[in-house]
VMD Tcl script that draws the C-alpha trace (Angstrom):
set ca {
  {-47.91 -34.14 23.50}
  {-48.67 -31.61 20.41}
  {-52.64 -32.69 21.22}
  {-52.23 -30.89 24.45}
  {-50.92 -27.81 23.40}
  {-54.13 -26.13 22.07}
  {-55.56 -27.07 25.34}
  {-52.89 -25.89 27.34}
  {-52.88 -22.86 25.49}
  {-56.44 -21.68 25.86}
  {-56.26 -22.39 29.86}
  {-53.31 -20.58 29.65}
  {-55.30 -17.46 27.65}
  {-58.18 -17.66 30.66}
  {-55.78 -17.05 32.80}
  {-54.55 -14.58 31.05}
  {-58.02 -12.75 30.41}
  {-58.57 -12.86 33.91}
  {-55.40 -11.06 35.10}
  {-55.46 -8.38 31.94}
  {-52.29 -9.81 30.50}
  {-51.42 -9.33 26.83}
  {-48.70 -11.51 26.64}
  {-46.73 -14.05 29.05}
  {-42.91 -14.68 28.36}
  {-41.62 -18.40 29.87}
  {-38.27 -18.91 30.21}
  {-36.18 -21.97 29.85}
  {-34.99 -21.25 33.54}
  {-35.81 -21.50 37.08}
  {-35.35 -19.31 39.89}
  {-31.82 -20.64 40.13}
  {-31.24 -19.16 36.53}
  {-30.13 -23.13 35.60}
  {-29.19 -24.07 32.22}
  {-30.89 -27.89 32.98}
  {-33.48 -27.38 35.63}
  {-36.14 -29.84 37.68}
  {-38.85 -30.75 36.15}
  {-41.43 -28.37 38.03}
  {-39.75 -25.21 36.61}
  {-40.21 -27.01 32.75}
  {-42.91 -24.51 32.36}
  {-41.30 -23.56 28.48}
  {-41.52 -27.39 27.48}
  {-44.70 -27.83 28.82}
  {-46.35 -24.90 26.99}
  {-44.67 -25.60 23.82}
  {-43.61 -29.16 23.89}
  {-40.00 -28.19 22.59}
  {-37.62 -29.83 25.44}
  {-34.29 -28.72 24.65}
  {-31.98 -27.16 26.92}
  {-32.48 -23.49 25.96}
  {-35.29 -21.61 24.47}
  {-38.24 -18.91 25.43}
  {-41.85 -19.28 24.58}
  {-43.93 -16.60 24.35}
  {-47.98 -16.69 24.08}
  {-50.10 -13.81 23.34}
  {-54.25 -13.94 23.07}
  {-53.94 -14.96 19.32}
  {-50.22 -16.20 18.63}
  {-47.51 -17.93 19.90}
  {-43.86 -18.13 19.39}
  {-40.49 -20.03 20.53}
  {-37.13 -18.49 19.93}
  {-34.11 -21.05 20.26}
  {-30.50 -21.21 19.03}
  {-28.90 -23.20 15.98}
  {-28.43 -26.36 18.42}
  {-32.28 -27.14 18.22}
  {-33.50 -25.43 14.61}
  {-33.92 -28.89 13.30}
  {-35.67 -30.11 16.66}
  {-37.78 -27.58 17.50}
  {-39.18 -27.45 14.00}
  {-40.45 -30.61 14.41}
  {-41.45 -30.59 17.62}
  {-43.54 -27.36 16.62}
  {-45.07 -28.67 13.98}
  {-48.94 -28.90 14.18}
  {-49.02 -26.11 17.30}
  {-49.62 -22.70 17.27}
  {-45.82 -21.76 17.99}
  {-43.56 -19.94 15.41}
  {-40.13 -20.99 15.06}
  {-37.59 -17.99 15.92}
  {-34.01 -18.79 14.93}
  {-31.33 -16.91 16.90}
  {-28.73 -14.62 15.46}
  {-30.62 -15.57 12.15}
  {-31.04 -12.57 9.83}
  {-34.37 -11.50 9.44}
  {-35.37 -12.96 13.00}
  {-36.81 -10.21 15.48}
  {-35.92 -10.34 19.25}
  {-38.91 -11.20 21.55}
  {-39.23 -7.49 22.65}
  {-39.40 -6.72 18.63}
  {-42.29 -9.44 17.72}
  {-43.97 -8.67 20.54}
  {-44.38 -4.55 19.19}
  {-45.23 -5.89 16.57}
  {-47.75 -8.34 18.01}
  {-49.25 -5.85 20.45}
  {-49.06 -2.58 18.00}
  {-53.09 -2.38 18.46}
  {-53.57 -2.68 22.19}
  {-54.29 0.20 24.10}
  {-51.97 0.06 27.28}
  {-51.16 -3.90 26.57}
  {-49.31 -5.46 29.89}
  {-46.45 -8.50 29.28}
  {-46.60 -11.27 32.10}
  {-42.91 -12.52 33.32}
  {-42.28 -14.55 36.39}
  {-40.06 -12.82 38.53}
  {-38.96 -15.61 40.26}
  {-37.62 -17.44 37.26}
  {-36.10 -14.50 35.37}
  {-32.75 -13.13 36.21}
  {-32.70 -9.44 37.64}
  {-30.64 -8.50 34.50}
  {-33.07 -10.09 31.74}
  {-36.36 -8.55 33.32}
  {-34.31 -5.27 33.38}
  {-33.55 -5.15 29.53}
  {-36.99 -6.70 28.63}
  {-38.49 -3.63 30.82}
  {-36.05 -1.19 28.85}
  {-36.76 -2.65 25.47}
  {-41.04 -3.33 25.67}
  {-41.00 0.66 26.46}
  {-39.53 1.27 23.53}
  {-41.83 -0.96 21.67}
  {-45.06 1.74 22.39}
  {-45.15 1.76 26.12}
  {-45.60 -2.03 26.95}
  {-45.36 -2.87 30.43}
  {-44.44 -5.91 32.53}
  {-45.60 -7.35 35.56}
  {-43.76 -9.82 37.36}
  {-45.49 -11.29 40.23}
  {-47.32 -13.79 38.61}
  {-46.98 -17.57 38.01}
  {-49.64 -19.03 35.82}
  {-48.27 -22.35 35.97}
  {-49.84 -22.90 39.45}
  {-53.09 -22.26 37.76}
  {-53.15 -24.10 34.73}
  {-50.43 -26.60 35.67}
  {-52.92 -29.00 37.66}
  {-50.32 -31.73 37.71}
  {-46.88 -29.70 38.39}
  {-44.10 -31.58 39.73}
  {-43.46 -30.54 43.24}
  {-40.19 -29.64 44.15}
  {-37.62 -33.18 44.61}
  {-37.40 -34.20 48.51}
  {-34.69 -36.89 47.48}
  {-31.82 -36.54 50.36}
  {-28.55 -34.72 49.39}
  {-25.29 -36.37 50.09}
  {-21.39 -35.23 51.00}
  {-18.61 -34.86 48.48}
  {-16.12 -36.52 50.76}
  {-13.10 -33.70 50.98}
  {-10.68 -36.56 49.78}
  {-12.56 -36.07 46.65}
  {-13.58 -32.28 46.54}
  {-9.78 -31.49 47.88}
  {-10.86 -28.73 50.39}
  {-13.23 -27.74 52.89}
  {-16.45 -25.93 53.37}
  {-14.64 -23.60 56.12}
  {-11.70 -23.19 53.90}
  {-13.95 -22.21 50.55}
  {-15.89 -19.97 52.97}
  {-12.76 -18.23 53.89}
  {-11.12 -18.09 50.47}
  {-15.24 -16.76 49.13}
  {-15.27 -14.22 51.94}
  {-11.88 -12.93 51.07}
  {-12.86 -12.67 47.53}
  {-15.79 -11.18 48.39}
  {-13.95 -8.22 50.81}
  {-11.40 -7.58 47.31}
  {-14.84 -6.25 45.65}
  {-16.26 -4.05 49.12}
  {-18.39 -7.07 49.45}
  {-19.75 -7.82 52.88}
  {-21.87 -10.64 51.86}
  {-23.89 -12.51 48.72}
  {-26.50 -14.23 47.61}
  {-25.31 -17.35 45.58}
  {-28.80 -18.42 43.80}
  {-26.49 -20.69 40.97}
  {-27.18 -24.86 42.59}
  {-23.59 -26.09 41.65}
  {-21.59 -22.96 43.36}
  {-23.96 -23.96 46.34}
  {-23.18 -27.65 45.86}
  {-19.40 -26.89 45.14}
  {-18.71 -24.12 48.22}
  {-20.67 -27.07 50.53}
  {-19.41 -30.29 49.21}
  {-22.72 -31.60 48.92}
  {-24.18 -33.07 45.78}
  {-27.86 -34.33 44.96}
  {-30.22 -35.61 42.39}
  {-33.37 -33.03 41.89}
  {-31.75 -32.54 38.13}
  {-31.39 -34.95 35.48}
  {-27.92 -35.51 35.00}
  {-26.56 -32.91 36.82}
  {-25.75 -34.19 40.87}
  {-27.64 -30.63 42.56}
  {-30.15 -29.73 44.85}
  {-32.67 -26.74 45.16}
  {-31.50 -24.12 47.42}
  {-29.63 -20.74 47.77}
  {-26.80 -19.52 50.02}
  {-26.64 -16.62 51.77}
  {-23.35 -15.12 52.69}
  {-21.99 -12.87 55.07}
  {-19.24 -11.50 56.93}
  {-20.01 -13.66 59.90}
  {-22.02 -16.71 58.60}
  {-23.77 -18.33 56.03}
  {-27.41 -20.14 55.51}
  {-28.60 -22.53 53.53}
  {-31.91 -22.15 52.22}
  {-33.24 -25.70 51.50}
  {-36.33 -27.85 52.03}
  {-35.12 -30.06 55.44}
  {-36.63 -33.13 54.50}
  {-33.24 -33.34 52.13}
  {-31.23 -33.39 54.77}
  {-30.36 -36.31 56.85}
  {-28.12 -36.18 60.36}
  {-25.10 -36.49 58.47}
  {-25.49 -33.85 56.76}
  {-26.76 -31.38 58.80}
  {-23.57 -32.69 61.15}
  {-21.43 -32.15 58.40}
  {-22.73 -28.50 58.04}
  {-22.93 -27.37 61.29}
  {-19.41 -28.47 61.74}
  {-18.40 -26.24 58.98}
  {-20.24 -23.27 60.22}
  {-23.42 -23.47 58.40}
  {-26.85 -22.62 59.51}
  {-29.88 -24.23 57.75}
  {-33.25 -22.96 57.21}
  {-36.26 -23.49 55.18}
  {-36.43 -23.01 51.16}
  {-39.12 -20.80 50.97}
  {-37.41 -18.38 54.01}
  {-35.01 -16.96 51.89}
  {-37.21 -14.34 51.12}
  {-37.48 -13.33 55.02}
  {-33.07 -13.91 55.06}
  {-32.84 -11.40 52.11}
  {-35.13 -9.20 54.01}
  {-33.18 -9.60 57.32}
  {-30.09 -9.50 55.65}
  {-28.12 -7.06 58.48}
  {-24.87 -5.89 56.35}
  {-24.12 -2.30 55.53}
  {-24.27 -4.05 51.65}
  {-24.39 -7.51 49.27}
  {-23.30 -8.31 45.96}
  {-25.74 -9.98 43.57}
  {-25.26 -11.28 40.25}
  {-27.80 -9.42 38.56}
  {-27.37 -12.11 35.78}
  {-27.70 -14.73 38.48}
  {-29.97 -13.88 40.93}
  {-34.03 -14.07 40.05}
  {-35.44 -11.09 39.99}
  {-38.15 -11.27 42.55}
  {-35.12 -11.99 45.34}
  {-33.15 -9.05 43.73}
  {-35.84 -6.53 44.54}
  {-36.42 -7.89 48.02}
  {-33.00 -6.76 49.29}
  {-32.78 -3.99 52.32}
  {-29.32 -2.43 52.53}
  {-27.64 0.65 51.61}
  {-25.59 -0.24 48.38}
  {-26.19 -3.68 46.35}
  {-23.17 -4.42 44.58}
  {-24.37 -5.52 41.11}
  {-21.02 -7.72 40.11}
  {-20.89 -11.04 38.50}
  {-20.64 -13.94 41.14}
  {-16.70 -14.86 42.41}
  {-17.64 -18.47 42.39}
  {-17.70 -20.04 38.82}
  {-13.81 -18.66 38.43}
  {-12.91 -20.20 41.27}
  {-14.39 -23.70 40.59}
  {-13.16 -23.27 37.46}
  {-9.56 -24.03 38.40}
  {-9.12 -27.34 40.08}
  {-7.11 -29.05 43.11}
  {-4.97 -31.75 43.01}
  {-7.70 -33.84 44.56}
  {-9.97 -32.84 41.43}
  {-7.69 -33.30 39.03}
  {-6.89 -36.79 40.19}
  {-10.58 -37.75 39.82}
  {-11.07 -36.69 36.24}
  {-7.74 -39.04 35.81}
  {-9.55 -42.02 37.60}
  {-13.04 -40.84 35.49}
  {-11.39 -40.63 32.43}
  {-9.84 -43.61 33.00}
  {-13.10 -45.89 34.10}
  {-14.90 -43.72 30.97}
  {-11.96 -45.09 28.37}
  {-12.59 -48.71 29.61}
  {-16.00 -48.90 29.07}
  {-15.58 -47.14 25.68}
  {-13.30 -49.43 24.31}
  {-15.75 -52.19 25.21}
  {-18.13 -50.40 23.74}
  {-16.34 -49.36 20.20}
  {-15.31 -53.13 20.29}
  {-18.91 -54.54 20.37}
  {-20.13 -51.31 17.79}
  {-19.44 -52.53 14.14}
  {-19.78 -56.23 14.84}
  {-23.00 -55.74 16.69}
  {-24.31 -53.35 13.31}
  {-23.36 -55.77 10.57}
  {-25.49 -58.51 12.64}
  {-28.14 -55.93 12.36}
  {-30.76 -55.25 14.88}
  {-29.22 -52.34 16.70}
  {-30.92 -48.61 16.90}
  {-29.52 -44.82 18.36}
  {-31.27 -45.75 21.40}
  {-30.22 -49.31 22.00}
  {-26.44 -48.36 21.55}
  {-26.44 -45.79 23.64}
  {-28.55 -48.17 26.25}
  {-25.70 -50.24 25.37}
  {-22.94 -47.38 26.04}
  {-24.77 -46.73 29.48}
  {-24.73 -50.22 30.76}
  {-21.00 -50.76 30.19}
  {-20.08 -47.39 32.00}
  {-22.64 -48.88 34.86}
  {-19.73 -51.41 35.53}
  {-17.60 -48.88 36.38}
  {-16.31 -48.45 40.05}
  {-18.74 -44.69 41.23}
  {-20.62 -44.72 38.39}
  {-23.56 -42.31 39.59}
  {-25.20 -41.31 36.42}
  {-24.53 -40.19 32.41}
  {-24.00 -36.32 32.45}
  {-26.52 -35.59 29.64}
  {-28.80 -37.15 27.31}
  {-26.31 -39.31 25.18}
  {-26.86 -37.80 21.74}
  {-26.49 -40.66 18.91}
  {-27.35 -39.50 15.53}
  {-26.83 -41.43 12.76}
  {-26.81 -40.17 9.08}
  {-28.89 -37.32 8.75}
  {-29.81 -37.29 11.99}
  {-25.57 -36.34 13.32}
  {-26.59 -33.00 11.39}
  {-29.06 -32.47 14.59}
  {-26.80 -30.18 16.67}
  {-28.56 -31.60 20.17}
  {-30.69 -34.70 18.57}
  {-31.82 -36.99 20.82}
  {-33.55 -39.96 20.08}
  {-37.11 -40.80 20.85}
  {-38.97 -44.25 20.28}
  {-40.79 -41.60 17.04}
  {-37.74 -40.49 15.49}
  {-35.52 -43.69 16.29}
  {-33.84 -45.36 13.34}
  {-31.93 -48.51 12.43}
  {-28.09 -48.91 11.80}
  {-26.80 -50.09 8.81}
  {-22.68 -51.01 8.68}
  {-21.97 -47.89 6.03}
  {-21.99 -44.12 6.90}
  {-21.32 -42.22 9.89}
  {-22.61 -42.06 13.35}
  {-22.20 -39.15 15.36}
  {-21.87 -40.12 19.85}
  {-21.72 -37.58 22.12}
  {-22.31 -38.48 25.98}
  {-20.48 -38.44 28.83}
  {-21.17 -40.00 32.45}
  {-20.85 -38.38 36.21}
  {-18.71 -40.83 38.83}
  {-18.21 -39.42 41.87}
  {-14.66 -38.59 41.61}
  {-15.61 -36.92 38.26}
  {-17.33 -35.48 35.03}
  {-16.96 -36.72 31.35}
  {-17.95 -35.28 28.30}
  {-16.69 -36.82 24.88}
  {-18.16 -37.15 21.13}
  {-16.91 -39.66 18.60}
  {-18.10 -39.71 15.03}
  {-17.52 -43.27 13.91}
  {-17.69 -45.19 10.42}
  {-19.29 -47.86 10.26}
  {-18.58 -49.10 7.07}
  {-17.77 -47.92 4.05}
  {-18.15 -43.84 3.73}
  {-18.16 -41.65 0.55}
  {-14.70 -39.43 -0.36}
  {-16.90 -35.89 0.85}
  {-17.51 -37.38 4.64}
  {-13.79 -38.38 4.56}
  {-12.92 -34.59 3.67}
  {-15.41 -33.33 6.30}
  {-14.27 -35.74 8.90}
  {-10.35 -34.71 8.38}
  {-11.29 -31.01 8.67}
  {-13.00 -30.87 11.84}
  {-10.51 -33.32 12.94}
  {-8.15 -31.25 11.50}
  {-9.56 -28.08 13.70}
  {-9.55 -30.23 16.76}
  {-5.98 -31.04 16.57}
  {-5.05 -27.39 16.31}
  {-6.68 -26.43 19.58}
  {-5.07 -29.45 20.87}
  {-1.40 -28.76 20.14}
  {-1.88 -24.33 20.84}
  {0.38 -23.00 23.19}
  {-0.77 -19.99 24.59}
  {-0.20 -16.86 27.63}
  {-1.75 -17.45 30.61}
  {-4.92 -15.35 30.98}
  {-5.49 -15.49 27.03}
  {-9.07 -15.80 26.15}
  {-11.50 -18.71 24.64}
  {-11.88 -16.39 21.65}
  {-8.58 -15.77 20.87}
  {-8.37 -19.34 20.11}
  {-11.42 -20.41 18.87}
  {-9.98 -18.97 14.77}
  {-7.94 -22.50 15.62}
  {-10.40 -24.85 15.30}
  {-12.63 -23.28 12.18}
  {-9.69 -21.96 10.41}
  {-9.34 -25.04 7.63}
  {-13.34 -25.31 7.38}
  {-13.59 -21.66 6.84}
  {-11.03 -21.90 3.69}
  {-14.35 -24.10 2.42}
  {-16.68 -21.59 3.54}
  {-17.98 -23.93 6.01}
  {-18.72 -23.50 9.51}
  {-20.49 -24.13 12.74}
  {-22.99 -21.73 15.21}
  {-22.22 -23.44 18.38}
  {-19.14 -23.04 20.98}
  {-16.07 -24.95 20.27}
  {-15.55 -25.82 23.92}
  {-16.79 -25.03 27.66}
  {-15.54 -25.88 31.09}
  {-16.60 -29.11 32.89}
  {-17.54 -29.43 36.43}
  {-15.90 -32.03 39.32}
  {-18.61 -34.18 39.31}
  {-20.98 -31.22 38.75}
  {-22.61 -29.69 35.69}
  {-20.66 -31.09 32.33}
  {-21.39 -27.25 30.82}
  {-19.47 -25.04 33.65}
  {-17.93 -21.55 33.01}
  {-16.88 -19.24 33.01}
  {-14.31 -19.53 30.44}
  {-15.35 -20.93 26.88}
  {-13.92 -21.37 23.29}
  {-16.66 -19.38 20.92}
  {-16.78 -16.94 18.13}
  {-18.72 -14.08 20.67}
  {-16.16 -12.26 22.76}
  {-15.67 -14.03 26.02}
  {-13.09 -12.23 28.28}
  {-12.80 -14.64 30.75}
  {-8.90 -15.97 30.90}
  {-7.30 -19.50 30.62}
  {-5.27 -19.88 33.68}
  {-3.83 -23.43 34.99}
  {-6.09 -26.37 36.33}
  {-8.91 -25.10 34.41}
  {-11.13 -27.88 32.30}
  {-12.16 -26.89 28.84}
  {-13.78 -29.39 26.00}
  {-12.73 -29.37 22.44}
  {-15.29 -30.01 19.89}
  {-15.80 -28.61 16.36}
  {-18.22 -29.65 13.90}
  {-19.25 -29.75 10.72}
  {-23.45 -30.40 10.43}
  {-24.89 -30.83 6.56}
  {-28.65 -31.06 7.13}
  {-30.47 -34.32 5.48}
  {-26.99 -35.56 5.06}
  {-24.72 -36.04 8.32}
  {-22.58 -34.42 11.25}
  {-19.35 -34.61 12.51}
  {-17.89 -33.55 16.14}
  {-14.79 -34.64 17.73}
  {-14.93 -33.66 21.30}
  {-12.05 -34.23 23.99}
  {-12.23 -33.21 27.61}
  {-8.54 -30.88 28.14}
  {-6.70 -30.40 30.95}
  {-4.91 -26.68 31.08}
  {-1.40 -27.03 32.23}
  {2.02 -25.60 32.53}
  {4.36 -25.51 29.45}
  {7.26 -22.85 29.75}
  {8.01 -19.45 31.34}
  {9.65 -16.42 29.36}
  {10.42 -13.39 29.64}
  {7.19 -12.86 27.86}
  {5.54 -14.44 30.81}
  {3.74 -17.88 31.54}
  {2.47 -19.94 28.88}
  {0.56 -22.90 28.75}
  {-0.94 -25.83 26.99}
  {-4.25 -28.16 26.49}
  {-3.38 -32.14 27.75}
  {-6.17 -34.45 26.80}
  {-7.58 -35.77 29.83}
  {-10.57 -38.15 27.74}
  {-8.45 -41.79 27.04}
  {-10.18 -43.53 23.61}
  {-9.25 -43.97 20.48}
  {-10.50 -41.14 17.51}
  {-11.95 -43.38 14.50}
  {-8.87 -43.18 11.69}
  {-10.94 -45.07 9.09}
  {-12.39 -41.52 7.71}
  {-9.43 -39.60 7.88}
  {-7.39 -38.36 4.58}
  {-4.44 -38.57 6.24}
  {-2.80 -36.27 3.02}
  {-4.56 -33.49 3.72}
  {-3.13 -33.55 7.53}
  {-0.30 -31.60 8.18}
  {2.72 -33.17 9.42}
  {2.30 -31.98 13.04}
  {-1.74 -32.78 13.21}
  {-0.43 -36.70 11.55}
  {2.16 -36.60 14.91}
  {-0.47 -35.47 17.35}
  {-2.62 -37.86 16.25}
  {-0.21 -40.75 16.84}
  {0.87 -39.52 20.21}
  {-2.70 -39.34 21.63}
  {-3.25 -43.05 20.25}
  {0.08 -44.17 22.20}
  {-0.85 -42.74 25.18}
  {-4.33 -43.75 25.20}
  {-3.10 -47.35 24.51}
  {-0.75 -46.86 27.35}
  {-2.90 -46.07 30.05}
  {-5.90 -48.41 28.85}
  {-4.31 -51.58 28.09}
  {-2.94 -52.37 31.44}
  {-6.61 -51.99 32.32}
  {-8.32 -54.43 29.76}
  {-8.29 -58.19 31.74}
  {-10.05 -59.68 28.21}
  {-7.35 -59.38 25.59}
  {-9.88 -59.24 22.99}
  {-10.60 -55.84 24.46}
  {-6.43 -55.09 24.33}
  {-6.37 -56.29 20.62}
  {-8.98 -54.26 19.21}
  {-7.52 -50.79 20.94}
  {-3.64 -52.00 19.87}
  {-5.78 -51.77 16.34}
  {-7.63 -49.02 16.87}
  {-4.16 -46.65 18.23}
  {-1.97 -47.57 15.75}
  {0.08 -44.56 13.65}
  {-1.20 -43.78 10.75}
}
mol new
graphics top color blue
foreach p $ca { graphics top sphere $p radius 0.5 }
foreach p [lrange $ca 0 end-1] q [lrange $ca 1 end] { graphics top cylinder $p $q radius 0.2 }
display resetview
């Protein structure tokens, strides 16, 4: 890859000569402003070669740079290395902000001009990037060019794989309902219509899923919304009879992909809302009406809280997810000390068991299994390059999940796999230690992810240690395993805990060159007493398998973490043993859940 860069780079700079341009900003996004996108809109990765998740690149005629956040600093400088690109760590002191290297960069060009691509930058980003480069000396940016389609001779098209239905059994209500209950939410904000660009509100309010992004069951298209119907915007060859039965009968009119330019332009209501922070913005500038409603998008809270229907699938999910867990935990350690086994094979390993499982569609991320130094990776991922032998002594850090149909799993073990040194014990007990008190809060309804978040890095932060990335985020019904918009982090984020939401609990500890630890649970938010004070609630753990007690200094538990502890282990032995048919499978988890 890093031979191509310089290449790509100076095709890149033609095109850039050509068109006046001083600079050109890419994105990690695509016009659907998508955390994990298809590979056509990879335009960041393929410029750079960095691949994770988030991430800008930015190329002017005689540098380049690639700003990312603490989840890929170890990554990205390697992946970096030997290319032009800087590394730009986030919220690092010191580190400028793109508009702030780029005045710096551009201080000697008369009249210099920044290239964006509209379609692939929210309305809200281009608008601060406008406000902040005319600060920086006048710099201006133009946003109807793509120079991909130039110097991109092999871009991926866009996928033409067919979508499919969420049966309603599964998705627990239907499209004519959500439209109602969207519409009505929409009316409460002088809404008469909106543009939803995000692809799992479109795959959510339709009860469609699809496969044009790895991991994450959604297809390319936008929704447009208004008092009297709605359109899908969406390439037809993705849509087979059923489905286009299955719409019409829910009131919804197809059309092409590339015509939602025309509906935005056609768009007959007196006004829309858009989600400046949502919606591309190319789209955002086409609009025709007298007010645009610039509001954040009703749809992620309300797919935020779950049905009944929902809720029972992440049961049945967690439940097929535990069973192929405890297969695979049982195989782990023997399978190590007979040597032979890699961070790729196991997880190959961990995929293939959770294969076996009744609507088993796909893993819901790249399974990230780092051992030693490499758990300290935030987001490491192995490659055939950086892949490395397990030895039965020190700690491996698993993270993956899986998408079934009936649901989404996200969980992260940090296992020993032999003997570990006294110092990993300590860090293992106090992030499982922070786990456990997000596990047991009790808390008002509508309380925020913030106002909770102190729980999990309080006993790390009496050691002056501490993590950069969220504690926990919402998880989608066989959707995107990173959903919002509620989220346990340090940054204020207002949006409330209510009942039937999904929310993941994972702390960390990450000592580069040495190792990591997370311990990550999927939670359920329920119910747990009314006063006169008002509702309150609590997290249930919805993920079934057992944490890895080998590590933990049980002493420096306190007595309620020590009970919580043995409470999860019962249950999770009570729901997966009557599952197990071989009872070497049973054994090991009675083992593996008993008190400490």
């Amino acid at each position: 890859m890093k031979e191509y860069i310089a290449q790509r780079l100076e095709a890149l700079r033609e095109v850039m000569r050509c068109e006046k341009l001083d600079a050109f900003i890419f994105p990690s996004t695509d016009p659907h402003n998508s955390e994990y996108v298809p590979d056509r809109w990879k335009g960041r990765e393929w410029i750079s070669g960095f691949n994770g998740s988030a991430g800008t690149a930015v190329v002017t005629m005689h540098s380049a740079a690639l700003w990312t956040d603490s989840r890929y600093f170890i990554a990205a400088a390697d992946q970096l290395s030997g290319t032009e690109f800087q590394l730009m760590k986030l919220k690092i002191e010191g580190t400028p902000t793109i508009s702030e290297w780029l005045g710096s960069e551009l201080r000697e060009v008369s009249s210099a001009q920044v290239g964006v691509d509209g379609m692939c930058n929210s309305a809200a980003n281009v608008e601060v990037l406008v406000s902040d480069l005319r600060r920086e000396g006048g710099i201006t940016v133009r946003t109807n060019l793509d120079p991909l389609d130039i110097v991109w001779t092999d871009r991926p098209q866009i996928p033409a794989s067919k979508v499919e239905i969420q049966p309603v059994e599964l998705a627990g209500e239907t499209v004519a309902s959500k439209l109602t209950r969207i519409r009505k939410a929409l009316r409460d904000l002088h809404a008469d219509g909106m543009l939803m660009s995000a692809l799992d509100d479109v795959a959510w309010t339709l009860n469609l899923r699809g496969t044009d992004v790895h991991c994450t069951p959604v297809f390319v298209s936008y929704l447009l919304i208004s008092t009297t119907s709605a359109t899908l915007y969406i390439n037809k060859e993705k849509l087979t009879p059923e489905v286009e039965a299955h719409l019409e009968s829910q009131g919804v009119k197809m059309a092409d992909y590339d015509d939602v330019r025309k509906g935005i332009k056609e768009y007959a209501e007196y006004n829309i809302l858009l989600d400046p922070n949502e919606t591309n913005y190319t789209l955002s500038r086409l609009v025709d009406v007298q007010e645009v409603i610039r509001h954040k998008s009703p749809i992620p809270a309300m797919k935020a809280i779950k049905n009944e229907a929902e809720i029972r699938g992440y049961r049945s999910a967690m439940l097929k997810d535990g069973i192929a867990l405890v297969k695979f935990l049982r195989w782990l350690k023997p399978a190590v000390e007979a040597g032979g086994q890699t961070e790729i094979s196991i997880d190959k390993k961990l995929t293939s068991l959770r294969a076996e499982q009744p609507l088993f569609r796909d893993i819901s991320f790249d399974t990230i299994a780092g051992y030693g130094a490499h758990g300290a990776i935030v987001h490491y991922e192995a490659t055939p390059e950086t892949d490395i032998p397990l030895e039965p002594h020190g700690l491996l850090l698993l993270d993956s999940g899986a998408q079934y149909q009936d649901g989404t799993t996200d969980i992260t073990r940090t296992i020993a796999l032999g003997p570990v040194s006294d110092y990993e014990k300590h860090i293992y007990t106090l992030v499982l230690k922070g786990h456990i008190q997000l596990e047991i809060c009790k808390f008002p309804s509508g309380a925020s992810g913030t106002q909770m978040d102190i729980l999990a890095r309080e006993a790390m932060w009496r050691e002056g240690l501490n993590y950069l990335h969220g504690t926990g985020h919402g998880v989608g019904s066989y959707l995107s395993v990173h959903e919002g918009p509620h989220q346990f982090r340090l940054e204020w984020m207002p949006a409330p805990f209510l009942e039937n939401m999904t929310v993941t609990d994972e702390p960390g500890i990450y000592l580069a060159g040495q190792f990591g630890v997370r311990i990550e649970n999927t939670l359920l938010i329920s119910h747990y007493k009314d006063t006169e004070f008002g509702k309150f609630l609590q997290f249930e753990s919805l993920t079934l398998c057992p944490i890895d007690t080998t590590p933990v200094v049980k002493e420096e538990l306190l007595p309620e973490e020590v009970a919580w502890l043995n409470e999860y282990h019962q249950h999770v032995y009570d729901m997966l043993a009557p599952h197990l048919d071989d009872e070497g499978d049973k054994e090991w988890l009675r083992k593996a859940t008993m008190p400490i």
